[in-house]
Structure formats: C-alpha cells, structure tokens
C-alpha positions, 0 to 999 in steps of 0.5 A: 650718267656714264655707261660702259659697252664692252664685248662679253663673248659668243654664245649660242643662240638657243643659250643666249635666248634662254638666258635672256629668257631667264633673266626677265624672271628675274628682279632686275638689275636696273641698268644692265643689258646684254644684247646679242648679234650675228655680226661684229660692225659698228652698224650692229653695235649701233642698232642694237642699242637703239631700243635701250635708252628708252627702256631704262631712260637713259641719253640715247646721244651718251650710249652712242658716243660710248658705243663709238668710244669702244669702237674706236679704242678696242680695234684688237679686241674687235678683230679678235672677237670677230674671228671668234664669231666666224669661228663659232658659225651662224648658230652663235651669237656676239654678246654684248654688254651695255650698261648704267656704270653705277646699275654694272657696280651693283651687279658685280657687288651682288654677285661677289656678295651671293652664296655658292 
C-alpha cells in the first residue's frame, strides 16, 4: 500500500474540531485522515500519525518513511507553513492530511462527481 502526507493548511481549532466532528457523521472515506497541530516539526508530524495505522491497519513503518519523506523534500513548503502558523497564533492549528493514495483518489473522484 503507498500514502501521501501533505500539509493542507491552518484552521482554527474550534473549525477544525467541528469538521472532524462532521466528519465521524459521515460514511467514511476509508483511508483519509486529517490531523491537526499546534506546531510544524517532524516530531509533531510523527506523533500525530501514530494512532492512524491502526485505526485503518495499514504499515506503521511505510507511514513514517512517508512522513520522513515529505519532510525531507518539502523544506520550502514547511518553513512557509510555519510562518503561516505563527501568524495565525495559538487559537489556530497546522492541518495535515495522511492518506491510503487509492482511499485519497476516491475522495477526490466523489468530490468532482457531487452535485453543487
């Protein structure tokens, strides 16, 4: 199985918890999450993939090296997003996205596919 890590944005955190909050309503998408936190290190990234794999029992060892991955070749990205974080302050959050690549292809097809 291969994943994708990517960062998706700032929220704040009363918006982002009701999103998630939303979202458990919801069928699910099988496959998607998107995980929120205060700070933008690879320690935080880490931590807070760690309950996924087993909530969808996927690798735990392929969603680290993924994360590790994006870590690794997305330098701009990251010092961008955590000038962004800082800017927003504390009542925001850095959100996240890890994903099954095949569950994030579904999503993306349902979303094209719904009616407006």
């Amino acid at each position: 199985m291969k994943y994708t890590f990517d960062i998706v944005g700032i929220s704040p955190l009363l918006q982002f918890f009701n999103e998630q909050q939303q979202n458990e309503q919801k069928p699910p998408h099988q496959g998607v999450e998107y995980l929120g936190m205060h700070t933008c290190t690879l320690d935080t990234f880490l931590e807070s993939v760690e309950s996924v794999p087993a909530k969808w029992d996927w690798n735990l060892d392929q969603v680290v090296d993924t994360v590790i991955k994006f870590w690794l070749n997305n330098s701009d990205s990251i010092r961008y997003w955590k000038v962004r974080l800082n800017d927003a302050g504390k009542d925001n959050l850095l959100v996240t996205r890890l994903a099954d690549i095949t569950a994030l292809q579904a999503e993306f097809e349902y979303l094209l596919d719904k009616e407006w």
